[in-house]
C-alpha positions in Angstrom: 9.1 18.6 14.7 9.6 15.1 13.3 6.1 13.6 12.1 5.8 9.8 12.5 3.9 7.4 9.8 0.3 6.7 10.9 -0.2 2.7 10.4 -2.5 1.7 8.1 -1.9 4.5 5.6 1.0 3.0 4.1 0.2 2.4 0.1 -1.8 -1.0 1.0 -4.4 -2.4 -1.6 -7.7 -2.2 -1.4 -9.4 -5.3 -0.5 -11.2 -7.7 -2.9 -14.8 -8.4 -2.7 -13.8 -11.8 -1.7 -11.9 -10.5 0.8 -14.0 -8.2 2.6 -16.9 -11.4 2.1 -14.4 -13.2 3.7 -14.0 -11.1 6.6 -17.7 -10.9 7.2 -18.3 -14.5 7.3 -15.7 -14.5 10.2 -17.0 -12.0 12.4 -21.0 -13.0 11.6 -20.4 -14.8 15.0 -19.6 -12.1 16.9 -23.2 -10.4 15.6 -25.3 -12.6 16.6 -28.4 -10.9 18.5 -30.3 -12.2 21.0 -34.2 -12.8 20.6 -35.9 -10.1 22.5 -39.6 -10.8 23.4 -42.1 -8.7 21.9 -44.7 -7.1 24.4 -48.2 -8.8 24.5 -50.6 -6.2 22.5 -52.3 -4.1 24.6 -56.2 -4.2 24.2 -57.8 -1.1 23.4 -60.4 -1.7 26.5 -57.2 -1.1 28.7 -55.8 2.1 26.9 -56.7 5.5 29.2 -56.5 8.8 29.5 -55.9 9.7 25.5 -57.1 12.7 24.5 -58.1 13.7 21.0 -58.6 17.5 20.3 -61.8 17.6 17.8 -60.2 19.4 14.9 -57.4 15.8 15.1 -60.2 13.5 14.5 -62.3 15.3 12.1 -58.5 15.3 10.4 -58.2 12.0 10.6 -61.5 11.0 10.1 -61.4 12.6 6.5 -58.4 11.0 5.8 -60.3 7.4 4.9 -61.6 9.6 1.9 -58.0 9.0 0.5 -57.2 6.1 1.1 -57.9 2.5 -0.8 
């Protein structure tokens, strides 16, 4: 069976900072992201249904004990 040269694995050089700068700065355009809106924060008179089992909030309750 005759095996065939994969391209790109030929002895080639590896590419200089510059380079590989280079090639960034050319394809930065094709990155670019669009702004996505963030979603309006939600006031906490709105938020239902969330239950907390007691042995939770006694967790986190202690936990400003820790903190500052």
């Amino acid at each position: 069976m005759t095996e065939l040269p994969v391209p790109g694995t030929a002895h080639e050089p590896d590419p200089t900072l510059a380079q590989l700068r280079g090639d960034c700065v050319r394809m930065a355009p094709h990155w670019v992201v669009p702004a996505v809106a963030l979603p309006a924060p939600v006031p906490p008179s709105h938020i239902h249904g969330v239950v907390v089992p007691a042995a939770s909030a006694r967790l986190v309750d202690a936990m400003s004990e820790y903190g500052d």
